[in-house]
C-alpha positions in Angstrom: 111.4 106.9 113.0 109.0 106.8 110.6 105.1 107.6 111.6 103.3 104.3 111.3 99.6 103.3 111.7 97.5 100.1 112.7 94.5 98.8 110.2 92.4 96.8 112.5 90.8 93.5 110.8 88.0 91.1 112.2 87.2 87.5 111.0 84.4 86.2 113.2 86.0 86.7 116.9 89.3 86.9 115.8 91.2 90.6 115.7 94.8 91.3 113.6 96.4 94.1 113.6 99.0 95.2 110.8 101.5 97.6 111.4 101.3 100.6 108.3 102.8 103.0 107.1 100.7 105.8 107.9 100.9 107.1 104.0 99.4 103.6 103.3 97.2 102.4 105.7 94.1 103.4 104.0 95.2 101.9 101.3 94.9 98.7 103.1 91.5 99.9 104.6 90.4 100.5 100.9 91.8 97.4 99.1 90.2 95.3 102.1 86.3 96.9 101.3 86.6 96.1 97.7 88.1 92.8 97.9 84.9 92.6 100.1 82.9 93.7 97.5 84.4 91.5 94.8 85.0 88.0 97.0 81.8 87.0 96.4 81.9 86.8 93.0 84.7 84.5 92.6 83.7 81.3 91.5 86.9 78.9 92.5 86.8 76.1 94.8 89.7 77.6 97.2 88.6 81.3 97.2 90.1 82.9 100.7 88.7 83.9 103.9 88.9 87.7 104.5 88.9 89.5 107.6 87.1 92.5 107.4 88.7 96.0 108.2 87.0 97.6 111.1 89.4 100.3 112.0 92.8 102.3 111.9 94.4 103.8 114.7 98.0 106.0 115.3 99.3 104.2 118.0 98.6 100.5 119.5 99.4 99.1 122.7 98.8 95.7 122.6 97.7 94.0 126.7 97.4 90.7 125.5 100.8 88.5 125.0 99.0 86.2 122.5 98.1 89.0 120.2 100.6 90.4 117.8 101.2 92.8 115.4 101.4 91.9 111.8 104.0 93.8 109.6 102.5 95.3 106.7 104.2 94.2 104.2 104.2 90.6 105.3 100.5 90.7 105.4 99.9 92.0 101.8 102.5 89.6 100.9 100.1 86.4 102.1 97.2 88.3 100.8 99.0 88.4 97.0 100.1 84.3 97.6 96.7 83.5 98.8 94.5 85.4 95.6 98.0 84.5 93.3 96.5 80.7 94.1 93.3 80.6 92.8 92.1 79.3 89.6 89.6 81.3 88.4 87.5 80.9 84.8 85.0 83.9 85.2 85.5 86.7 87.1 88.8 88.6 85.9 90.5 87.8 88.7 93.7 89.9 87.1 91.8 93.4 88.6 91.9 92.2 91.9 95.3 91.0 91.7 96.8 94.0 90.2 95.6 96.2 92.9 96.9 93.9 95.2 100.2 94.0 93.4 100.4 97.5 93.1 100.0 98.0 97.2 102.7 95.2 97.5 105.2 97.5 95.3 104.5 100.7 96.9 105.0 98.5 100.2 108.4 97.3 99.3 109.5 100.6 97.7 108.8 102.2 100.9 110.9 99.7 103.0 114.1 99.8 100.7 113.7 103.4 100.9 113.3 103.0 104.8 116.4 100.7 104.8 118.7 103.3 103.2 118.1 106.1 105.3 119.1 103.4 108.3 
């Protein structure tokens, strides 16, 4: 069973949680803090709402039934539709992508790797 962690995110009163793998997770974490950083420079009309990452933890026992767990790859795949749709003219929105690409790869790789040791 492969060791997995939980990236915590925030937007307003709202929590998610996405389900990592541990090697990864702070990827997330780190690609979350500089799409922070950046998000505000984008100029386009539909730019998306971030949730904020506010923590990672090993293991996650969720109380609440309306709460869920995310899977990771799932949510960096909504994160790559989401920047994929915006029509930006000034900021080189092509940095921001490729590092969302390149976590989206290493995602997948992982999983088909996962899948053939099933």
């Amino acid at each position: 069973m492969p060791t997995m962690r939980y990236v915590i995110l925030q937007l307003e009163q709202q929590l998610q949680f996405v389900e990592m793998p541990a090697d990864y997770a702070y990827q997330l974490s780190a690609l979350n803090l500089r799409l922070h950083k950046e998000i505000d420079k984008l100029t386009a009309s539909n730019v998306p709402v971030l949730p904020r990452a506010i923590a990672e933890c090993d293991q996650l026992d969720l109380l609440d039934e309306q709460l869920s767990i995310v899977g990771g790859l799932d949510y960096i795949n909504a994160l790559e539709r989401s920047f994929a749709e915006l029509h930006e003219s000034h900021y080189p929105l092509i940095s921001l992508l490729t590092e969302i690409r390149a976590l989206q790869a290493q995602l997948e790789q992982w999983y088909e790797e996962e899948m053939e040791t099933l």
